[in-house]
C-alpha positions in Angstrom: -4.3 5.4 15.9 -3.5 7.3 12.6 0.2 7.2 11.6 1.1 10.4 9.3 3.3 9.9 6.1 4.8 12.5 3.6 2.0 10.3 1.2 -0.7 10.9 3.8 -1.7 8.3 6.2 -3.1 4.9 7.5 -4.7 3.2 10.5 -4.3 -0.3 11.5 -7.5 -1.5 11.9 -6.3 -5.1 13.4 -3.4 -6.6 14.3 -2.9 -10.4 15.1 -0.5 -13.1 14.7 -1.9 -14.3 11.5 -3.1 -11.1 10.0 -2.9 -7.2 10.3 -5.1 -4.8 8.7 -5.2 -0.6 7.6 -7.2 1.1 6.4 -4.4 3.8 3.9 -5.4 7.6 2.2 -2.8 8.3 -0.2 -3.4 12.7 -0.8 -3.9 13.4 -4.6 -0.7 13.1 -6.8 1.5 11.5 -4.1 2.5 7.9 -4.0 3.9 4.9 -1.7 7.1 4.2 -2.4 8.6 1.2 -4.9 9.0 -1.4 -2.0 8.4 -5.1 -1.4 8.4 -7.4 1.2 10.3 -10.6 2.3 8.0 -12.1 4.8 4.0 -11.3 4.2 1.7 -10.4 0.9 -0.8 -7.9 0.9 -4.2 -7.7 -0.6 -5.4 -4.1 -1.5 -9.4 -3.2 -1.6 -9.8 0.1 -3.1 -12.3 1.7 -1.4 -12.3 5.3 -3.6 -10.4 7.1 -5.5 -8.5 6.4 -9.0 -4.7 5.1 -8.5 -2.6 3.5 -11.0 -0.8 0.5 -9.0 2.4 -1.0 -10.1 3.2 -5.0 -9.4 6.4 -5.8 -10.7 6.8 -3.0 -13.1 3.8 -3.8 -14.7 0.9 -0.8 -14.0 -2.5 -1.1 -13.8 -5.1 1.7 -13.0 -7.8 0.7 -10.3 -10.7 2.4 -8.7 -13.3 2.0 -5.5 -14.6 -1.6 -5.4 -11.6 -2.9 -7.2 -8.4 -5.0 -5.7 -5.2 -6.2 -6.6 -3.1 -9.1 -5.0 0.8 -8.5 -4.5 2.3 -11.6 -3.5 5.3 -11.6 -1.0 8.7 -10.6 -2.6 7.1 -8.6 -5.5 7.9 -4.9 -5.9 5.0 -3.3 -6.1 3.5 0.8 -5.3 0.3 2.9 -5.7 0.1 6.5 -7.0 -3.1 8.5 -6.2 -3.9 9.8 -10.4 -7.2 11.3 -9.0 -8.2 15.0 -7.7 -9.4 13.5 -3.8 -7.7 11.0 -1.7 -7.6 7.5 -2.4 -8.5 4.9 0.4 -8.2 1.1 0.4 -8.0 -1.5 2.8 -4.8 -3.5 3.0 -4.9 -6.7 4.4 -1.2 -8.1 4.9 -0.5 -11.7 5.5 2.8 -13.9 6.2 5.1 -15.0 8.6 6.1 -11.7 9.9 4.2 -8.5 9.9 6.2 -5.9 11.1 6.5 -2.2 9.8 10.8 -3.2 9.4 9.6 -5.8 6.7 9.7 -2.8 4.0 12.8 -3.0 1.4 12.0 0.5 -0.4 13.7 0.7 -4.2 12.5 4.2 -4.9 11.0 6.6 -2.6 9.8 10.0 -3.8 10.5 11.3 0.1 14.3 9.9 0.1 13.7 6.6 1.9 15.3 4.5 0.1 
């Protein structure tokens, strides 16, 4: 089931105790917000797409069939620097996988 953001969207591909996986298309020029998490790290396969991805502060341009690793408690956010969606696969691990597990520091769409 797709779940819309002001960013663009994702799908969560699968979801079990040890694991939970999406498949996320960030629209051209948006971006996730600054955020981390206390309780599960995420590995990000870029699938298409040019985004520059910020782990703690430091930034990093990717592109499809590259990844990054944020480990838990690291801030960390995407913006898409392209002119089509960007898609990757996040694959989120940890003790405790929940949506609520999201402590935004900056948020283009007044989350925070």
């Amino acid at each position: 089931m797709k779940e819309n953001r002001p960013w663009g969207h994702y799908e969560v591909l699968s979801h079990e105790e040890d694991h939970k996986v999406k498949r996320i298309v960030v629209h051209p020029g948006k971006r996730l917000s600054l955020q981390r998490h206390a309780n599960r790290s995420e590995h990000w396969y870029m699938l298409n797409g040019e985004a520059l991805v910020t782990i703690d502060r430091e930034d990093r341009q990717v592109k499809g069939g590259q990844s990054v690793d944020i480990p838990k408690g690291m801030l960390h956010r995407l913006k898409n620097t392209g002119k089509e969606p960007v898609q990757f696969i996040e694959v989120q691990t940890g003790d405790y996988l929940g949506e609520d597990d999201i402590e935004r520091v900056e948020d283009d769409f007044g989350r925070a």
